[in-house]
C-alpha positions as CSV (number, residue, x, y, z in Angstrom):
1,X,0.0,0.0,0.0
2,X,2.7,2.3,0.5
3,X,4.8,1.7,-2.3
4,X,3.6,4.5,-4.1
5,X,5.0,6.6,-1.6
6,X,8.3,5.8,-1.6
7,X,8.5,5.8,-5.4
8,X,7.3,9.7,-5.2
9,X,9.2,10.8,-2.3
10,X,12.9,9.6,-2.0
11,X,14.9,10.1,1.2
12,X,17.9,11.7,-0.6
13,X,15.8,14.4,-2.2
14,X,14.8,15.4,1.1
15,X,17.7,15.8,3.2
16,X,15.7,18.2,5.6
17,X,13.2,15.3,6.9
18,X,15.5,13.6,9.2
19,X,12.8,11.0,9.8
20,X,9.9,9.8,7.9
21,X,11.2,8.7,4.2
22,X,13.3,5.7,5.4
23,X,13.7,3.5,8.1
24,X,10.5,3.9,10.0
25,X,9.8,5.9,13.8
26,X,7.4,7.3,16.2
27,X,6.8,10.9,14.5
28,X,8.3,12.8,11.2
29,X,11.3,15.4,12.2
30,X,11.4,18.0,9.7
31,X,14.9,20.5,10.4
32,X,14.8,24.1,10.4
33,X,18.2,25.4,11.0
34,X,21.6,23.3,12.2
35,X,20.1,23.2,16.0
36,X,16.1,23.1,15.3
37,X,13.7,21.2,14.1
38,X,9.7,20.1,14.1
39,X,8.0,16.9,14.9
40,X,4.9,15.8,13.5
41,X,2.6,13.1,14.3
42,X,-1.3,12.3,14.0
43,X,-3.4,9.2,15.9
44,X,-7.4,8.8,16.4
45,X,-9.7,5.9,17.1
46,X,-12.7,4.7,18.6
47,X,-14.0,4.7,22.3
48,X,-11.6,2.7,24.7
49,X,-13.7,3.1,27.6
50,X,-17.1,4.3,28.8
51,X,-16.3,7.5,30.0
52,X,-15.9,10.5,26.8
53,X,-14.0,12.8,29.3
54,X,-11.3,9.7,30.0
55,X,-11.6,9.0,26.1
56,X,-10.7,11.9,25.5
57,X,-8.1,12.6,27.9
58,X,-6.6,9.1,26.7
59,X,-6.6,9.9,23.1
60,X,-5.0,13.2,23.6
61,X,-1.7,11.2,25.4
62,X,-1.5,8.6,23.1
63,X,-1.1,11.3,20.0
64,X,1.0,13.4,22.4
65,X,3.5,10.3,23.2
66,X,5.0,10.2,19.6
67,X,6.3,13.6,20.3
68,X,7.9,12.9,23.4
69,X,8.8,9.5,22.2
70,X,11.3,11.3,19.4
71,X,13.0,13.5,22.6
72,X,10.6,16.4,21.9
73,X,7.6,18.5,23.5
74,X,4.4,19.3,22.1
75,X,3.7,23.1,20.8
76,X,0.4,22.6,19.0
77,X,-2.8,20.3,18.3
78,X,-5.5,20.3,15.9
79,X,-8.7,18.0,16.4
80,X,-9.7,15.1,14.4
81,X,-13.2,14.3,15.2
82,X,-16.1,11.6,13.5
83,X,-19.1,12.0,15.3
84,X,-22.6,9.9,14.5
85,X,-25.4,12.4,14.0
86,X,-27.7,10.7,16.2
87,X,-25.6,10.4,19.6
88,X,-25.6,13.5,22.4
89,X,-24.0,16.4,21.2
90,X,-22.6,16.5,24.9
91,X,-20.9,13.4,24.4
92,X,-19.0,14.9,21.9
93,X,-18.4,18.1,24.3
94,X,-16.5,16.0,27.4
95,X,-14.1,14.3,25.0
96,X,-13.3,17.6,23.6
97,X,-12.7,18.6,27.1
98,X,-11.0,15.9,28.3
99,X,-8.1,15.9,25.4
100,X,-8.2,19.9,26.0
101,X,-7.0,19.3,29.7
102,X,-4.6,17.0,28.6
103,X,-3.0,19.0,25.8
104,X,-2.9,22.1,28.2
105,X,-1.5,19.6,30.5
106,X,1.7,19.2,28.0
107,X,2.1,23.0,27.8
108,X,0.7,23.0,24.3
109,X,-2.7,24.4,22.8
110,X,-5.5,23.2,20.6
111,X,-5.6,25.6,17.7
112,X,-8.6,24.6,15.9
113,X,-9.0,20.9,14.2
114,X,-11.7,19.1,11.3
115,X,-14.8,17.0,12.1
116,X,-16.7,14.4,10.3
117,X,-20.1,12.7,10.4
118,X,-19.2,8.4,11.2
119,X,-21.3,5.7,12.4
120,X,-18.6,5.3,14.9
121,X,-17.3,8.0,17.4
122,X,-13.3,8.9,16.6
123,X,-11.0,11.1,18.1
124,X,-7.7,11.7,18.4
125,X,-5.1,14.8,17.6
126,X,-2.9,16.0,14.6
127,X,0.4,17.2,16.7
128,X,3.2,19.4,16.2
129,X,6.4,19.9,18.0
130,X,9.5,20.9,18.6
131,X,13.1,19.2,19.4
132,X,16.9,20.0,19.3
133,X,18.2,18.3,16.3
134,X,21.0,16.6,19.2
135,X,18.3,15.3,21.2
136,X,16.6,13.7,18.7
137,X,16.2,10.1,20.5
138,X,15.3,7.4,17.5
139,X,14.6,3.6,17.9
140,X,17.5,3.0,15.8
141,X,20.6,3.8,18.7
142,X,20.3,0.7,21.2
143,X,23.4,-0.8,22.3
144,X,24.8,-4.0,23.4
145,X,24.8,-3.7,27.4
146,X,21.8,-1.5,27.6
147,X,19.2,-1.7,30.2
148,X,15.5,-2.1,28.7
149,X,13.6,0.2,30.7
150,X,9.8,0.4,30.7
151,X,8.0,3.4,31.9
152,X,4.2,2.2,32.6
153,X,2.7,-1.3,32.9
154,X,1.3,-3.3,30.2
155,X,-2.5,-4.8,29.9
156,X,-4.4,-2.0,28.9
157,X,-5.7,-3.8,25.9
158,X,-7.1,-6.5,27.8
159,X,-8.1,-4.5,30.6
160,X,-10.0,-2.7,28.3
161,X,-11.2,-5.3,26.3
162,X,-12.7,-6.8,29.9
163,X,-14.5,-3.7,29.9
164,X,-16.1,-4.4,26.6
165,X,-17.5,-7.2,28.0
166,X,-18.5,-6.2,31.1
167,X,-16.4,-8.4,33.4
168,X,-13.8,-5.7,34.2
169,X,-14.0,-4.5,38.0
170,X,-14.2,-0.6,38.8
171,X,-10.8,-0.6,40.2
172,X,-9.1,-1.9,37.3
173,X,-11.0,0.3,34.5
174,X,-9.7,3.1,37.4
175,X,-5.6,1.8,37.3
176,X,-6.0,1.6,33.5
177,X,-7.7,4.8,33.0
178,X,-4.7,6.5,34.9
179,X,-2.3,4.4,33.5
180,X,-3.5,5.5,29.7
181,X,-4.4,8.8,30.7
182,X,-0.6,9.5,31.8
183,X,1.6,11.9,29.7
184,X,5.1,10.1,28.7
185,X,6.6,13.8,29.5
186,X,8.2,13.5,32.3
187,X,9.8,9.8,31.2
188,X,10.9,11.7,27.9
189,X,12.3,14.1,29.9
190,X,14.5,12.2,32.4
191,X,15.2,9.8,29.4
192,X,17.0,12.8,27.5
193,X,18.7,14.0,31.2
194,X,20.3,10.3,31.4
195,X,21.3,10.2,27.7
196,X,18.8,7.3,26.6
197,X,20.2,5.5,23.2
198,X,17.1,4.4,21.9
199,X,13.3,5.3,22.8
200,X,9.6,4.3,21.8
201,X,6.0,4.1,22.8
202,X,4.4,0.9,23.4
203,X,1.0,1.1,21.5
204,X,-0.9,-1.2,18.8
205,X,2.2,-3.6,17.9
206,X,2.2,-4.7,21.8
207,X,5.1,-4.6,23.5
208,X,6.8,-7.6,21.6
209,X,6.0,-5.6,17.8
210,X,7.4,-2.4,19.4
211,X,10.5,-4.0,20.8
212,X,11.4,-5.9,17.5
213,X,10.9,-2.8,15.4
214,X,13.6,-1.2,18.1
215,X,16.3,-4.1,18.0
216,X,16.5,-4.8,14.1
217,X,16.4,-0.7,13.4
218,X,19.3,-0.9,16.3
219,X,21.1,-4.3,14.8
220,X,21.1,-6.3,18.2
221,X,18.7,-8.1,20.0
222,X,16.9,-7.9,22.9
223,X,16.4,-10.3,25.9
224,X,13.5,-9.9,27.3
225,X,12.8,-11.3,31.2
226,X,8.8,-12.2,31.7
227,X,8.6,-12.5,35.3
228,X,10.2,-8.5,35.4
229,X,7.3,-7.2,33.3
230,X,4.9,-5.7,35.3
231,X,1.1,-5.5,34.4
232,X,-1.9,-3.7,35.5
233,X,-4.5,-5.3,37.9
234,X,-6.6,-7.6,36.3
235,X,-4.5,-7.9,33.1
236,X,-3.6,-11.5,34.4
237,X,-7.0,-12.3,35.6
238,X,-8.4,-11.5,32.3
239,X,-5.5,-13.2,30.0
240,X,-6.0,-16.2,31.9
241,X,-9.1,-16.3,30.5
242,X,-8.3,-15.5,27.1
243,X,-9.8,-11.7,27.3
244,X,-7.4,-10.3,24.4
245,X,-8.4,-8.0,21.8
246,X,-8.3,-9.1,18.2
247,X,-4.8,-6.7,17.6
248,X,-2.8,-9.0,19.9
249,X,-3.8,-12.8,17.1
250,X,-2.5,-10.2,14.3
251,X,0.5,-8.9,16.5
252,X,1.4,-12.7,16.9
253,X,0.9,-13.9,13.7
254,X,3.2,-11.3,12.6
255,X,6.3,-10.7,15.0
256,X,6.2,-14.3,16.6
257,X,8.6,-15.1,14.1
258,X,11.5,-13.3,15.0
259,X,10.7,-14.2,19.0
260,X,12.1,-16.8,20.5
261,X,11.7,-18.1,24.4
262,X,14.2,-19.9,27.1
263,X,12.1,-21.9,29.5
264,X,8.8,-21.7,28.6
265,X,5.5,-19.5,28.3
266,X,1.8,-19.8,29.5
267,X,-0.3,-18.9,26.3
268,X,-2.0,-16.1,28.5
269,X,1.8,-14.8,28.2
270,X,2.4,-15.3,25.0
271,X,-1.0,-12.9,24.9
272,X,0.3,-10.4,27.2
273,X,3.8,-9.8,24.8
274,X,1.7,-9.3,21.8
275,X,-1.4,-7.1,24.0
276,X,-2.3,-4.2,21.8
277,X,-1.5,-0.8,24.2
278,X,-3.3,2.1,24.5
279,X,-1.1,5.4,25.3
280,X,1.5,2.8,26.6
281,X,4.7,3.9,28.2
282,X,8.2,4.2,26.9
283,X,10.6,1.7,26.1
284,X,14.2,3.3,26.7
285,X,17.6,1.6,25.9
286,X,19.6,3.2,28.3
287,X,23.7,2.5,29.2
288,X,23.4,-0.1,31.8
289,X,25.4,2.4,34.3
290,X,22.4,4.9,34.2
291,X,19.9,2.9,34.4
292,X,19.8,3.2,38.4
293,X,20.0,6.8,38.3
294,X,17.2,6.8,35.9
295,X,14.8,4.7,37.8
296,X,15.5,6.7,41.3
297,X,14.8,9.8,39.2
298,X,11.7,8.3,38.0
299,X,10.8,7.3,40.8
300,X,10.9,10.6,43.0
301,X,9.3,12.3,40.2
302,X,6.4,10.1,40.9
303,X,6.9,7.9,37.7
304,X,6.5,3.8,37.5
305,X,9.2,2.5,35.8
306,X,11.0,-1.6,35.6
307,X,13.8,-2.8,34.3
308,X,12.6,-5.6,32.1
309,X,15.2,-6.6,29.9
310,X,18.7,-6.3,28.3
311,X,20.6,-5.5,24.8
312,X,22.6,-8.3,23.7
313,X,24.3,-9.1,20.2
314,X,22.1,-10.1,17.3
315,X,20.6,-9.2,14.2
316,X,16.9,-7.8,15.2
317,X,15.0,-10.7,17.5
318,X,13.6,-10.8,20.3
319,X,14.5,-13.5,23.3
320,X,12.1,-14.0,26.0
321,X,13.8,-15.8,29.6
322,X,11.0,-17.2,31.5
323,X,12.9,-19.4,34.2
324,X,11.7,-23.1,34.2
């Protein structure tokens, strides 16, 4: 589908987008001068939970964590609403709202946006912003020795799926709502402070697709350990009984081939890797030496972060370790 694309725009004609026209990343980087330049980035989709002020507030992060996911922050947002004609027009109001508060929460504004009529409710943001050309952080940089640091839990895809059905408590809707809901600011920023390698969001791809895309850009591998990953309440609970969305078959299908295990995983596991996220956290590769420093700063910022892994040699797989 996108062949077209790169038979129109070749990456040597346009020296000034730094990312976007090869290898793949998180946002486009356009430069401006030797030390500036601008990062764009766009995401929208349906309802992930009941409440239109969360769904909005969710949608807004997860368009606003491409930005910091590339090293920069957010200046600007535009809109991108499908609405049904038939459902409450204040429906539409409190997810406006709620991706407002979080946009002004990232020190950027809404400056207008475009709206469509849909069977299905939509939202989500068109972003622009801004980074120093040397702290650009790409997925391509890891390094054998790294630390694989993750900055929020995984499970939101089934927690929400759960919800879907009806069989998710109030407490976990409530963990994932503030898990999704969180901006990957203050992560970005202390992943820049402790010179972070390599960086990306965990979103659709699961955290298994999104780790892959990292280690072959990178050239190494990465060893994954699955008792270290930590989840949200009820994300067990629910994979136990097979509560995945239908993103995490596809995810599976697709990257399970370059994934490998020591030991051996539950299928409710093999789920988990491949969950679809929702405004997930970051995935830093970060010098092994740092990676204390960064999880103390994390922490007394007020931040959740885990080891979960390491950088080893390779040529772009992932191992999982999952002790007899």
């Amino acid at each position: 589908m996108l062949r077209p694309l790169s038979e129109i725009y070749q990456a040597d004609d346009y020296p000034q987008v730094l990312v976007g026209l090869s290898e793949p990343d998180d946002a486009a980087v356009y430069q401006l001068d030797g030390e500036r330049a601008i990062i764009s980035t766009t995401d929208f989709f349906p309802p992930v939970v009941d409440d239109p002020y969360d769904f909005g507030a969710i949608a807004a992060a997860n368009a606003l964590s491409d930005v910091y996911a590339m090293g920069g922050a957010p200046l600007m947002a535009i809109n991108l609403v499908a609405f049904p004609e038939d459902l409450d027009k204040a429906l539409l109001s409190e997810i406006l709202r709620g991706g407002a508060d979080k946009v002004k929460e990232a020190g950027a504004v809404i400056a207008g946006g475009h709206s469509i009529t849909d069977a299905e409710p939509k939202y989500g943001l068109s972003v622009t912003g801004a980074v120093e050309t040397r702290n650009i952080i790409r997925k391509s940089g890891a390094q054998v020795g790294d630390a694989l640091i993750l900055s929020k839990r995984l499970g939101a895809g089934v927690v929400t799926t759960a919800l879907k059905r009806g069989i998710a408590d109030a407490d976990q809707v409530a963990a994932a709502v503030t898990s999704m809901s969180r901006l990957n600011r203050v992560a970005a920023e202390l992943a820049r402070r402790h010179d972070a390698h390599a960086m990306t969001d965990i979103t659709g791809f699961g955290l298994a697709g999104h780790a892959l895309e990292m280690a072959k850009l990178s050239g190494v591998d990465f060893r994954l350990n699955m008792d270290d990953i930590a989840l949200l309440p009820g994300a067990i609970e629910h994979a136990l009984n097979g509560v995945f969305p239908g993103g995490m078959e596809r995810n599976r299908e697709y990257y399970s081939q370059w994934l490998s295990v020591e030991g051996m995983l539950a299928e409710h596991e093999y789920g988990l890797l491949f969950d679809p996220q929702t405004s997930g956290g970051l995935l830093m590769s970060v010098a092994a030496g740092r990676a204390g420093e960064l999880l103390a700063d994390m922490q007394a910022a007020g931040e959740e972060a885990f080891v979960l892994g390491a950088v080893i040699e390779g040529q772009g797989n992932i191992v999982v370790a999952k002790p007899g």
